[in-house]
N, C-alpha and C positions, 0 to 999 in steps of 0.2 A: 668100529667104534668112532662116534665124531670128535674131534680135538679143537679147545681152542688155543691161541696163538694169543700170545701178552706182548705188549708193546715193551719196549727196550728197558732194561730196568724195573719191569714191575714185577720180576722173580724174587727181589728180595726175599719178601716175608714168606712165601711158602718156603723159600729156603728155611727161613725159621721156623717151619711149620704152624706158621701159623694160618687157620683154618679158611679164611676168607679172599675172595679174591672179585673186588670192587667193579663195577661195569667201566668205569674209564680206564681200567688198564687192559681192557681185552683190546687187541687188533682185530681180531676175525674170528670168525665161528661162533656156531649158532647148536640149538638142538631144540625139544620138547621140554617142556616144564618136569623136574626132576630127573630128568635123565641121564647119565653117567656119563661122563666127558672125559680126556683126556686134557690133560695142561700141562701145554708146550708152554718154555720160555719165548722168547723172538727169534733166536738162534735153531727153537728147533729141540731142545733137549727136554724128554720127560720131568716134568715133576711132581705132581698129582693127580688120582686120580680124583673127579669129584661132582655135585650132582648140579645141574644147569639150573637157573632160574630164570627166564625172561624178563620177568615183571619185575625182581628185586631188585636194590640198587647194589645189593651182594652178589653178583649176576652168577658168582660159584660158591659154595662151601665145598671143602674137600672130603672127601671119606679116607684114602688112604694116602701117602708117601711113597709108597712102596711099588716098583712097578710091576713085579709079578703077582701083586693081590687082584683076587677077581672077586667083582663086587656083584655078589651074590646072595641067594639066600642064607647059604652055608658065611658069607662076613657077617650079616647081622646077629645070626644066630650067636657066632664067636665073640662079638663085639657084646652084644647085650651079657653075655653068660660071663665075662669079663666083669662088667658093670657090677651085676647082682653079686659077684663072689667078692667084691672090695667090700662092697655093705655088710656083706655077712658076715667079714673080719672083724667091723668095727664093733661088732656086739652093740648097738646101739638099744637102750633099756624104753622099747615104746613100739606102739604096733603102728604107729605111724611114721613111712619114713621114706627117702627119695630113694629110688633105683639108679632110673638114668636121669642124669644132669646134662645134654646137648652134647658143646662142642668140646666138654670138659671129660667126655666118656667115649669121644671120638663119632658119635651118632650128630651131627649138626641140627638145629631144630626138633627135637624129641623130649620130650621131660616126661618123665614117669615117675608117680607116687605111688606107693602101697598104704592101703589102709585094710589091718587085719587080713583076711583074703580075698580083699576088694582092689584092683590093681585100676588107677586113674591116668591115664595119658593125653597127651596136648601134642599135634603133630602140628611143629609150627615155619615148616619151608617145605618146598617144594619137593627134596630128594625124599625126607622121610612120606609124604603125603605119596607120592608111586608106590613105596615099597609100605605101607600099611599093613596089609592083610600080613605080610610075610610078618612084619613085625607083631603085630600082633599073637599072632599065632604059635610065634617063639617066644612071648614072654608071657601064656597062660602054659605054655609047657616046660619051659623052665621056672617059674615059680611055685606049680603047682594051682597056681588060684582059677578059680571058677567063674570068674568075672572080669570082663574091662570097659570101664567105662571114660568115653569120648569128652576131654575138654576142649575142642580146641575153638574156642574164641577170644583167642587173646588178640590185641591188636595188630601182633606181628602177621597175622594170617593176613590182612589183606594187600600188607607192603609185598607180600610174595602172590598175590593175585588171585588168593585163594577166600573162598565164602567160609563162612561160621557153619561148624557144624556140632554139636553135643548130642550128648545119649550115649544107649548101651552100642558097643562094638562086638560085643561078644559075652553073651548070657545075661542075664539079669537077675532085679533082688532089689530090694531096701537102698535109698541114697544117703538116709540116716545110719551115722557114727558116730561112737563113742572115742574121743583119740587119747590116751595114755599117758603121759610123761612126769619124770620126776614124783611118780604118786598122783599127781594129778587126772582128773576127767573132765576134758571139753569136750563138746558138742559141737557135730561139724555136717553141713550136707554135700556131698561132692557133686550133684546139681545147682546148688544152689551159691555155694563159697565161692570167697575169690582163690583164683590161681586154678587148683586144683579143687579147694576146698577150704586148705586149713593154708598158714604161712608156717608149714614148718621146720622151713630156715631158720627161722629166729626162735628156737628151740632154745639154745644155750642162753640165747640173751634175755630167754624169760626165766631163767635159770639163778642168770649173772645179777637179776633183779632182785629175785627174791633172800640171797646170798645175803645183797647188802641190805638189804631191809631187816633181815636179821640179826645182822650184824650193828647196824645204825641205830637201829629201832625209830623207824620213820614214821611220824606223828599221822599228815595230810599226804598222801600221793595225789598226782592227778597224769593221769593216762588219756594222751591226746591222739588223736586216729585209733580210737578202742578196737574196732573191728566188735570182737564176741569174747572180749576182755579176758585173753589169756594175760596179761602183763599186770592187770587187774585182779587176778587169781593168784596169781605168781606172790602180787606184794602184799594181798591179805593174809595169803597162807605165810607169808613168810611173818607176821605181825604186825603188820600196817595198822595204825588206829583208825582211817577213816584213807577211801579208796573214790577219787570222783573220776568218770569214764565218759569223753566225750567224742560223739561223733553225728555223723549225720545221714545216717542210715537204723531207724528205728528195727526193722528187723533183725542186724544185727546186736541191738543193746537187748531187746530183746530176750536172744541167744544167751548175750553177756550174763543175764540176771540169772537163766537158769542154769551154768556153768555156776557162777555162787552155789546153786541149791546142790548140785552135784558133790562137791567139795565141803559140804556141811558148812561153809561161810554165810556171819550173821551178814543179812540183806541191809541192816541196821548202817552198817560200818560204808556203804557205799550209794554213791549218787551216778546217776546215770542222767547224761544231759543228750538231749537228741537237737544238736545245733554246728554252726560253724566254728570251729576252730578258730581260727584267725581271728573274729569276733569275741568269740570268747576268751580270749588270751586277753586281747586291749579291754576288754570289761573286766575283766580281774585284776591287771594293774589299776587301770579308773579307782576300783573299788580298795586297793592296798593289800588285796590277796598274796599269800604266800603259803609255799607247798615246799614242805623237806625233801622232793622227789619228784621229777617228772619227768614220763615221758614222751619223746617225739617219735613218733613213727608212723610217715605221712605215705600216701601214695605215691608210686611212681613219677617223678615230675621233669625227669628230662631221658627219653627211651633211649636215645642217641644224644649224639655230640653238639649237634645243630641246637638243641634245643638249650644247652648248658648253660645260656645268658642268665634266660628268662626265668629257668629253673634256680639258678644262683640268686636270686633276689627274691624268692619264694622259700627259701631255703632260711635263708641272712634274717628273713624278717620275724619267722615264727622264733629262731634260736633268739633273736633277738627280744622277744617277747618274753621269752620263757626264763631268761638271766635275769629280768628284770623280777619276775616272782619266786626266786630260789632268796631266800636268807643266807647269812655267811655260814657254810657247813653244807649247804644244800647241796643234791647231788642232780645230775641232769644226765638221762642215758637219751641220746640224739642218733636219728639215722637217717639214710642214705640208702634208697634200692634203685635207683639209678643208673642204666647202665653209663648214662654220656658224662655224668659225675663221680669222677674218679677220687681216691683216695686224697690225694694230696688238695685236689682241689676242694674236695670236701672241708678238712681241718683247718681251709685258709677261711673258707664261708663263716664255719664256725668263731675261728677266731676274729674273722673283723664283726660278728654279730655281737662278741662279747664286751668290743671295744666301744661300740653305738653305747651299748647298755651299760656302758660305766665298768664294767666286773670283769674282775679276773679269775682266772678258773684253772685248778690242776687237772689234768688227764691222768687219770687213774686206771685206765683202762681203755684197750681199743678192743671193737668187737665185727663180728664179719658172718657169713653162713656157717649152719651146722655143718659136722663134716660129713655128711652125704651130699654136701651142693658142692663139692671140690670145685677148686680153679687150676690149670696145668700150670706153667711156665710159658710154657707158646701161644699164650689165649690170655692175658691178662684181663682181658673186657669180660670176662667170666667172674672177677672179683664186682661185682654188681652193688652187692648191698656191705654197707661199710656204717661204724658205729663207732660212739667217742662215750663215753663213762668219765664225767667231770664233776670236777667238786669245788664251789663258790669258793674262794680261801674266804679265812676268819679273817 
């Protein structure tokens, strides 16, 4: 087994177990892209084991702590079948739902989504990327499903040195879905969506939406990075009087419209804009626009930490924008899927956005992933996507 050797003091965090281990803190040793390593402190003393990365600047994720685990077929199998059996506690009310969530399920780089008995996965580092087939292989025989189909083009694949690759892994069939939830039915293709497909992390917070719009009774919504307008569905079904959805990807407003049809929602009640956001925000103050409800829910805009500057000025200006068209009472559901933007630094973006714009705002509510996206304790960078629920004071 090859070992690497960490320079003095960089045991810390796996003492914490936390999963990751940075290329500047190795000393020495080397291996094959995903290959199983051992990790020595500097001194010499085991402390994980875990899979190599050349290319990445995570040059290790760990698999196990433990030094008598051997990292084999029979771990993933245990590891996955672990995964699946916390889901199946949570009785969660929808056929679409997360299996494995990465470094939060102990698998580093792996996400797997179920839809019906269509099984989606994304191998997105190096150690999952060697052990494929095995994985695969254990999660059409522990779920039972007939199907898995290949996402993995996400960006993280080429920081680990690895090409894009999609399609069937194992069986085939229809990439068109119908996905479940709260009563509802969206329209989803797992070739063609983002992520896997659908975002259904943000399950509850289409949930948390529709709550208060019933509760409020919200005249004007307006739904900013629509995607295929579940947030749009959420607050018509809940009795929104008029639903505007805007984004900038006609295909998906598209989708948007026939998710309405799905859900027997009048077409009447809702506008679908295929434009820029950011533009359109400063044209509707221009114009003295105002929306009892909106929300933000932007793409990815800082992957890592590095990027947190640029990304916080991206962030400050749209929340900024959007305080400006909430009237006193208004409510503002904002978010954050960000890994390198962290919690606290999110509600500070938020907060100095709100001070540009003149407005104060109660927090009513903080919101985060379904709980199939878990986050551990030793992994905090797993709290990714983070959510604020505010309301203009009168």
């Amino acid at each position: 087994m090859k070992s690497i050797r960490l320079k003095p003091g960089k045991e810390r965090s796996l003492l914490r177990r936390h999963p990751w281990v940075f290329d500047g803190a190795v000393a020495r040793g080397s291996a094959d892209p995903g290959e199983t390593v051992r990790i020595d402190s500097h001194e010499g003393e085991f402390l994980a084991w875990g899979a190599y990365s050349p290319a990445s600047k995570i040059r290790v994720r760990a698999w196990s702590f433990e030094q008598a685990q051997r990292i084999d077929a029979a771990f993933f199998r245990d590891t996955l079948r672990r995964a699946i059996a916390l889901r199946e506690r949570m009785g969660i009310a929808s056929n679409g739902l997360r299996l494995v969530h990465g470094e939060s399920d102990g698998l580093p780089g792996l996400v797997v989504d179920r839809y019906g008995d269509t099984l989606v996965a994304q191998f997105g580092a190096a150690g999952v990327e060697r052990w494929k087939d095995v994985i695969a292989d254990a999660l059409l025989d522990i779920t039972g499903c007939p199907r898995l189909y290949e996402r993995s083009d996400a960006s993280a694949r080429a920081l680990e040195g690895l090409p894009e690759v999609t399609g069937w892994l194992r069986g085939d069939g229809p990439t068109a879905f119908e996905l479940q939830e709260h009563g509802w039915r969206l329209g989803l293709d797992i070739a063609l969506g983002h992520k896997t497909g659908y975002y259904l992390d943000q399950r509850d917070s289409r949930l948390a939406l529709h709550e208060y719009t019933r509760r409020l009774g919200f005249g004007q919504v307006l739904n900013c990075f629509s995607y295929t307008g579940g947030f749009s569905v959420a607050a018509l079904a809940g009795g929104a009087g008029h639903v505007t959805s805007i984004d900038s990807s006609g295909p998906a407003l598209e989708q948007a419209r026939v998710n309405l049809t799905l859900n027997g929602l009048d077409e009447s009640r809702a506008t679908f804009l295929d434009a820029d956001v950011n533009a359109s925000l400063r044209r509707f103050v221009a114009e003295g626009r105002q929306f009892d409800a909106i929300v933000l829910d932007p793409p990815k805009l800082a992957p890592t930490a590095a990027h947190a500057e640029r990304a916080a000025r991206a962030y400050k200006d749209i929340n900024r924008l959007a305080f400006k068209l909430l009237p006193p009472g208004g409510v503002l559901f904002t978010f954050s899927c960000s890994g390198g933007i962290g919690v606290e630094l999110f509600h500070k973006i938020v907060a100095s956005a709100g001070v540009d714009a003149g407005v104060d705002a109660a927090i009513l509510g903080r919101l985060g992933g379904a709980c199939d996206h878990p986050m551990t304790v030793t992994f905090p960078e797993g709290e990714y996507l983070k959510g604020l629920i505010l309301m203009r004071k009168l």
